[in-house]
ZADO-1210 file (C-alpha; in nm, 4 decimals, padded with zeros to 6 digits):
<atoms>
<atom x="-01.4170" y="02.5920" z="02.2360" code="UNK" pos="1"/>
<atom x="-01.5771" y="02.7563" z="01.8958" code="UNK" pos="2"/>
<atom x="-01.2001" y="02.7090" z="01.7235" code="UNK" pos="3"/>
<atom x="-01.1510" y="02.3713" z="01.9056" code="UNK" pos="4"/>
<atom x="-01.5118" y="02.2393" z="01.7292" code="UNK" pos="5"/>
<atom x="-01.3938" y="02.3868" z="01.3913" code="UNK" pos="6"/>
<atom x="-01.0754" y="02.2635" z="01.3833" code="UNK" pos="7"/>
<atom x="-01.2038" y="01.8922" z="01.4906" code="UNK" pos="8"/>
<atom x="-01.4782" y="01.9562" z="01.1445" code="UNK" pos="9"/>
<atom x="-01.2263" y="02.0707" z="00.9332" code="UNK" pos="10"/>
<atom x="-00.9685" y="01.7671" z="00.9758" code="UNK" pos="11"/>
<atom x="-01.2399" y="01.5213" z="01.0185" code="UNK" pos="12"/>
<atom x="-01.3616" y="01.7383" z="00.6247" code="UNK" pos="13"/>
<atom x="-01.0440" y="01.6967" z="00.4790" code="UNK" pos="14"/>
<atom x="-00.9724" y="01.3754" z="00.5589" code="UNK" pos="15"/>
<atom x="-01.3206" y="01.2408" z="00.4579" code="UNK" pos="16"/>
<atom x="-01.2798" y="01.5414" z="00.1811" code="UNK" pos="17"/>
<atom x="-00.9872" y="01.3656" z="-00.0007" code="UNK" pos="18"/>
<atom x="-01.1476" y="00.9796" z="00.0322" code="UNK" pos="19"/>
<atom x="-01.4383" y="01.1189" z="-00.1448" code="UNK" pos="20"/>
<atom x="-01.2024" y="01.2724" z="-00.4072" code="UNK" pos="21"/>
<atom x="-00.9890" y="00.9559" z="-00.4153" code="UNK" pos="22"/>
<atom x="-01.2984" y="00.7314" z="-00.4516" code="UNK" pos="23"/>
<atom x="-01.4815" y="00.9934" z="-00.7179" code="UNK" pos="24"/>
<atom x="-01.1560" y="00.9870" z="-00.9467" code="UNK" pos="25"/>
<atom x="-01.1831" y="01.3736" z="-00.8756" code="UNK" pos="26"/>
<atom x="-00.7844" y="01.3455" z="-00.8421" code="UNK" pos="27"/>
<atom x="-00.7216" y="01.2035" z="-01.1547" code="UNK" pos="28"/>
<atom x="-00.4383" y="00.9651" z="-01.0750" code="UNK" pos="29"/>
<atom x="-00.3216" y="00.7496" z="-00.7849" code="UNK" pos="30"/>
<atom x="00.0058" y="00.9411" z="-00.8025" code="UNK" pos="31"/>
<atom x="-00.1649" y="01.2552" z="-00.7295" code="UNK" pos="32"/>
<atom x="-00.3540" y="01.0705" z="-00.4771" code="UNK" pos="33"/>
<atom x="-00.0175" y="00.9466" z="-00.2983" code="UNK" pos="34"/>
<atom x="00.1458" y="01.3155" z="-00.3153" code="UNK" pos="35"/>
<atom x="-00.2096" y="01.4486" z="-00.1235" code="UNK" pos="36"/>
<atom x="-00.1654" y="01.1800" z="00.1229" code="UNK" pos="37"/>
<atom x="00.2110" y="01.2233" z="00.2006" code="UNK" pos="38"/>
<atom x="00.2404" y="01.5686" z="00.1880" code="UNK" pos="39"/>
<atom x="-00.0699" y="01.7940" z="00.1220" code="UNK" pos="40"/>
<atom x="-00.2792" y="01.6405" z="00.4538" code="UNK" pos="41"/>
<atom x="00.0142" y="01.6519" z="00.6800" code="UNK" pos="42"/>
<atom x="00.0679" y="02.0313" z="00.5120" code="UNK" pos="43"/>
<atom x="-00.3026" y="02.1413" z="00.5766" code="UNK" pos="44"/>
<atom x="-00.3308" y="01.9982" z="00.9231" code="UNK" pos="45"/>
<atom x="-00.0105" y="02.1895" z="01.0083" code="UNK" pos="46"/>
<atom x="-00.1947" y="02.5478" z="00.8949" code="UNK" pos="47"/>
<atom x="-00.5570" y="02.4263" z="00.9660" code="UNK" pos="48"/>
<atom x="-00.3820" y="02.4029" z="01.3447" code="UNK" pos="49"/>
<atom x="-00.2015" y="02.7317" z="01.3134" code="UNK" pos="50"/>
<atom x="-00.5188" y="02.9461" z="01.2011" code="UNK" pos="51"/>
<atom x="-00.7719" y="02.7360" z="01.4656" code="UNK" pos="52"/>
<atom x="-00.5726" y="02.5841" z="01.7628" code="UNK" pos="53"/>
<atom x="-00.4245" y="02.7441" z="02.0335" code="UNK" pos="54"/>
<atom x="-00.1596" y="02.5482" z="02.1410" code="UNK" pos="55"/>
<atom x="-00.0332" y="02.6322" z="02.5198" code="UNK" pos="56"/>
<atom x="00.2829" y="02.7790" z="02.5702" code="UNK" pos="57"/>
<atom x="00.5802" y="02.5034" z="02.5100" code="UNK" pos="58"/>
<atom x="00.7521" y="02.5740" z="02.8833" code="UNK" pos="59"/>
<atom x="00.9947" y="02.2931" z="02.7610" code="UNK" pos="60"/>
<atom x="01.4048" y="02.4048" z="02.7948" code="UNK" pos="61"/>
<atom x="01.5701" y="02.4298" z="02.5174" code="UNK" pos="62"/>
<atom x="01.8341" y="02.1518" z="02.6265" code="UNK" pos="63"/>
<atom x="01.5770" y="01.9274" z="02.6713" code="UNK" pos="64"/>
<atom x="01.3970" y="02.0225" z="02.3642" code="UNK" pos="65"/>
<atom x="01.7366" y="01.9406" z="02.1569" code="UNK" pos="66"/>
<atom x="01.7844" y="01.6283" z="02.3628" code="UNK" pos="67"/>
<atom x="01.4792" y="01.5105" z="02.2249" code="UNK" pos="68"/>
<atom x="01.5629" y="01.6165" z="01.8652" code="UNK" pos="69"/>
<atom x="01.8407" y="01.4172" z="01.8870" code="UNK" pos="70"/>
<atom x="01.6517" y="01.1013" z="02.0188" code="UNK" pos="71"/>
<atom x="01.3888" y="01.1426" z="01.7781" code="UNK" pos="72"/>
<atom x="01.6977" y="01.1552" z="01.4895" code="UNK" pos="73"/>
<atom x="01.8505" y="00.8910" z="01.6315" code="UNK" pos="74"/>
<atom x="01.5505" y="00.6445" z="01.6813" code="UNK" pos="75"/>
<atom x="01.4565" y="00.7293" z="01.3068" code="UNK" pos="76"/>
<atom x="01.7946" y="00.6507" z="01.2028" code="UNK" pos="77"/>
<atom x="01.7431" y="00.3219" z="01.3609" code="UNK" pos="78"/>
<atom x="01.4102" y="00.2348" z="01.2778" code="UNK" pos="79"/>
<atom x="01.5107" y="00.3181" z="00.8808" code="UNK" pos="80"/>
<atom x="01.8773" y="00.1698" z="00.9270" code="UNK" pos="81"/>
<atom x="01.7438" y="-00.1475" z="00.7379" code="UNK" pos="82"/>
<atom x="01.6582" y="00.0105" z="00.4199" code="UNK" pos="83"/>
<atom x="02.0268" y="00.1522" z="00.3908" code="UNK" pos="84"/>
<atom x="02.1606" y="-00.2361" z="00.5560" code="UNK" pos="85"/>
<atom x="01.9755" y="-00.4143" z="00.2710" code="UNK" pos="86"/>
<atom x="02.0586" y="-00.1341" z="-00.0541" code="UNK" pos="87"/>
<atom x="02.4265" y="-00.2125" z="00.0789" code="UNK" pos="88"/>
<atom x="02.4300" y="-00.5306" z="00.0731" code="UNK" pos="89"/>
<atom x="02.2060" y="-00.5677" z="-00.2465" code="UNK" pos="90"/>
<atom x="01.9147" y="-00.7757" z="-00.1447" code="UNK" pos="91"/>
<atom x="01.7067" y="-00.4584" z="-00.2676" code="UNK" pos="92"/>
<atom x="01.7298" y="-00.1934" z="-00.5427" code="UNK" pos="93"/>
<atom x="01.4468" y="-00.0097" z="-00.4607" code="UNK" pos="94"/>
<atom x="01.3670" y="00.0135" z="-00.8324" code="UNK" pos="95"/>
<atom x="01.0233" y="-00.1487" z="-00.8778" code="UNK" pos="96"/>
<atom x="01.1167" y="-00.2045" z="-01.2281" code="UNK" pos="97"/>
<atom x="01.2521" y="00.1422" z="-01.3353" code="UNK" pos="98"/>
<atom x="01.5871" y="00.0715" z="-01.3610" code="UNK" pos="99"/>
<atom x="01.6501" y="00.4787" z="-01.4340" code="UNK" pos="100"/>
<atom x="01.5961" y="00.5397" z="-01.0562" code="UNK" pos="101"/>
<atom x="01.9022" y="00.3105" z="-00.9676" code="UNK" pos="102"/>
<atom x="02.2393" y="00.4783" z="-00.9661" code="UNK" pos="103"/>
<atom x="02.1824" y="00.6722" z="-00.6576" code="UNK" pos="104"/>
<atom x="01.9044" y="00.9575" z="-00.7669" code="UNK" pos="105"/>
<atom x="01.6757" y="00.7187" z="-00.5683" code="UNK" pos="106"/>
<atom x="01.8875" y="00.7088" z="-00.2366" code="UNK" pos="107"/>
<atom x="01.9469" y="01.1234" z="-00.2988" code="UNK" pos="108"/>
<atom x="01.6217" y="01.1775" z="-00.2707" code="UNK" pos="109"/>
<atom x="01.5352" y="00.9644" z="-00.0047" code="UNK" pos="110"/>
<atom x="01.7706" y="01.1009" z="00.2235" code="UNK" pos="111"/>
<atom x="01.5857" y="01.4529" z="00.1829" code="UNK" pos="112"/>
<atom x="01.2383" y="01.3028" z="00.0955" code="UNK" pos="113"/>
<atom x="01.1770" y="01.0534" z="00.3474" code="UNK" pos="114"/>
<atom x="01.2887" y="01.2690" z="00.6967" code="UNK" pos="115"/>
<atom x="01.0857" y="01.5889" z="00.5439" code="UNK" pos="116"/>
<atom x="00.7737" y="01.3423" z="00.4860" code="UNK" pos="117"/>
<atom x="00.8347" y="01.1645" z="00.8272" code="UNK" pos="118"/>
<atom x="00.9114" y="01.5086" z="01.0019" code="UNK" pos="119"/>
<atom x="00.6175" y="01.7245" z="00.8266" code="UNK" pos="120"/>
<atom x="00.3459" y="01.4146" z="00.8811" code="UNK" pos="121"/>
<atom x="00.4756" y="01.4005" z="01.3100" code="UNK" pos="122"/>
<atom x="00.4905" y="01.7944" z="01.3095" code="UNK" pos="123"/>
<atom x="00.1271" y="01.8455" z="01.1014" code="UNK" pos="124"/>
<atom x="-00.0907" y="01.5776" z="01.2622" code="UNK" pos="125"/>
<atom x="00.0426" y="01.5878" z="01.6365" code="UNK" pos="126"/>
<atom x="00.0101" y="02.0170" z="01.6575" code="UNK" pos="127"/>
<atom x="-00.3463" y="01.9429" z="01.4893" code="UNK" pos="128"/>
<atom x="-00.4580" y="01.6918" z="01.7109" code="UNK" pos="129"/>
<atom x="-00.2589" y="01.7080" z="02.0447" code="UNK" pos="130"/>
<atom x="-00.1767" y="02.0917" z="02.0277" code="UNK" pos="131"/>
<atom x="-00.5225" y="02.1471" z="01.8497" code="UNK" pos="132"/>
<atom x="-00.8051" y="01.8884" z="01.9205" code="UNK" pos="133"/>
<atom x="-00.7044" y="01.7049" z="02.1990" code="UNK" pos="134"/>
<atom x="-00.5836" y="02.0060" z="02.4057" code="UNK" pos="135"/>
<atom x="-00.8882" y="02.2298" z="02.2629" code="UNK" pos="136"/>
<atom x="-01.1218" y="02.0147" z="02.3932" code="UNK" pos="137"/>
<atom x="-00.9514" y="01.8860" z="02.7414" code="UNK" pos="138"/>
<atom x="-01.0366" y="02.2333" z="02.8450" code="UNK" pos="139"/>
<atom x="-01.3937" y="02.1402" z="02.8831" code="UNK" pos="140"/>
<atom x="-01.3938" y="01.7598" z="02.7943" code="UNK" pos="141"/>
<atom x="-01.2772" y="01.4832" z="03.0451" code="UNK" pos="142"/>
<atom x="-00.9816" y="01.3384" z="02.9145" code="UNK" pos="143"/>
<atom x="-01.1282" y="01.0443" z="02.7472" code="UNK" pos="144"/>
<atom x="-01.3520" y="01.2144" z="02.5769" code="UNK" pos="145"/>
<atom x="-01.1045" y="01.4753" z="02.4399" code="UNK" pos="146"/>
<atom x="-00.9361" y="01.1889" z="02.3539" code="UNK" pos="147"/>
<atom x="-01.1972" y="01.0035" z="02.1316" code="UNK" pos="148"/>
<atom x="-01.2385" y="01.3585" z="01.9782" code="UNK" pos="149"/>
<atom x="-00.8707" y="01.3523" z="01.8837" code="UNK" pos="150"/>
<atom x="-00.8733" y="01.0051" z="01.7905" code="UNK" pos="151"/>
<atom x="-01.2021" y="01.0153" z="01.5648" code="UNK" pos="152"/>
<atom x="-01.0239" y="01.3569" z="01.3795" code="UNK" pos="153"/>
<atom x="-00.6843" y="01.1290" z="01.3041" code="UNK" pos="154"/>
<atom x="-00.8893" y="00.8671" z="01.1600" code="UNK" pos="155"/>
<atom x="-01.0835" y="01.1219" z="00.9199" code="UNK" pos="156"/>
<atom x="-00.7556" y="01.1626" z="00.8498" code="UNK" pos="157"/>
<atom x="-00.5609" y="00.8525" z="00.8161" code="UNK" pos="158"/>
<atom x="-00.8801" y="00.7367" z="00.5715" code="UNK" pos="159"/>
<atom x="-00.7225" y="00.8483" z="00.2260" code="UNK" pos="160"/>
<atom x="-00.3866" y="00.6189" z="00.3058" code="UNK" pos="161"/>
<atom x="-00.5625" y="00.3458" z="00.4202" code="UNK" pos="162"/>
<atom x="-00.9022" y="00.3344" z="00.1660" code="UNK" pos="163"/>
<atom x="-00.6926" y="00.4426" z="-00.1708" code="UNK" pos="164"/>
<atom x="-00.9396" y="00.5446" z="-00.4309" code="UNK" pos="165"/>
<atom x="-01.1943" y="00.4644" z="-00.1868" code="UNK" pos="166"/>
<atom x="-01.1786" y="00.1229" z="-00.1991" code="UNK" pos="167"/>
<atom x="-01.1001" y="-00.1801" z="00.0298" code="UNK" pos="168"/>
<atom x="-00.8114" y="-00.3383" z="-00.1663" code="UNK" pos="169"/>
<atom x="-00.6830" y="-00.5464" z="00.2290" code="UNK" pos="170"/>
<atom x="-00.9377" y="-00.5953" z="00.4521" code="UNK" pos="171"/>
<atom x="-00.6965" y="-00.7239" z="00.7190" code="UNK" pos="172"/>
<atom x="-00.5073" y="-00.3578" z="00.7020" code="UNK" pos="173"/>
<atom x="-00.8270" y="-00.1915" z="00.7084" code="UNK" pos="174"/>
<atom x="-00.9403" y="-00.3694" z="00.9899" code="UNK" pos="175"/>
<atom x="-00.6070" y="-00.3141" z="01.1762" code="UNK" pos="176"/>
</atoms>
């Protein structure tokens, strides 16, 4: 339970960590801020988990491990299908005004970038708080509370995307 308790400070710590960071200007620029966000929390959930969870043994089979690879690949596929449907077709250049990142160095990258983000934020967040929190403290928790203990870690977490530089630019998407 010791690891479990200082695994569920640490997240809840670096989450509220790199919002204080954000909202200090400690980070120096938002595009800093964004590369902490998308890859260095994911990244440092992933070992935080590693050096304090212990994550049961996965009794899954391999064929049904790969079997749900490929689902996974193909629901992402599916779910992102309409950002390739729409570059195709033209209705978007993904550009934002630098025209340098059209000719396809964009879409090179985002067929690397995007999956690695996707797969490292899944793979970093759900062994810290499924494998790590949740699991950690089911052991001596009822289930619901385990469960706010996981939930109350991811939103430590989740507060550097949604309150950039500290602030409340959209209430609404706060709120949500």
């Amino acid at each position: 339970m010791r690891r479990t308790a200082i695994l569920t400070v640490l997240l809840c710590a670096l989450g509220g960590g790199v919002t204080a960071a954000g909202a200090r200007g400690l980070l120096g620029s938002a595009e800093l801020q964004r590369r902490i966000v998308l890859w260095g929390i994911p990244a440092a959930a992933l070992v935080l988990a590693a050096a304090c969870g212990r994550e049961g043994r996965d009794r899954t089979r391999p064929a049904r491990r790969a079997a749900g690879l490929a689902a996974v690949a193909l629901a992402f596929a599916a779910d992102q299908s309409f950002l390739a449907a729409t570059y195709a077709t033209g209705s978007v250049t993904f550009t934002q005004g630098a025209q340098e990142l059209a000719g396809g160095r964009l879409a090179a990258a985002a067929l690397w970038a995007l999956p690695a983000c996707v797969l490292l934020g899944v793979v970093g967040w759900e062994r810290a708080l499924r494998g790590g929190v949740y699991a950690g403290w089911r052991r001596r928790l009822p289930a619901p509370a385990a469960a706010a203990l996981s939930a109350l870690a991811g939103t430590a977490l989740a507060l550097p995307a949604v309150l950039p530089e500290g602030q409340v630019r959209d209430p609404g998407f706060v709120a949500a």
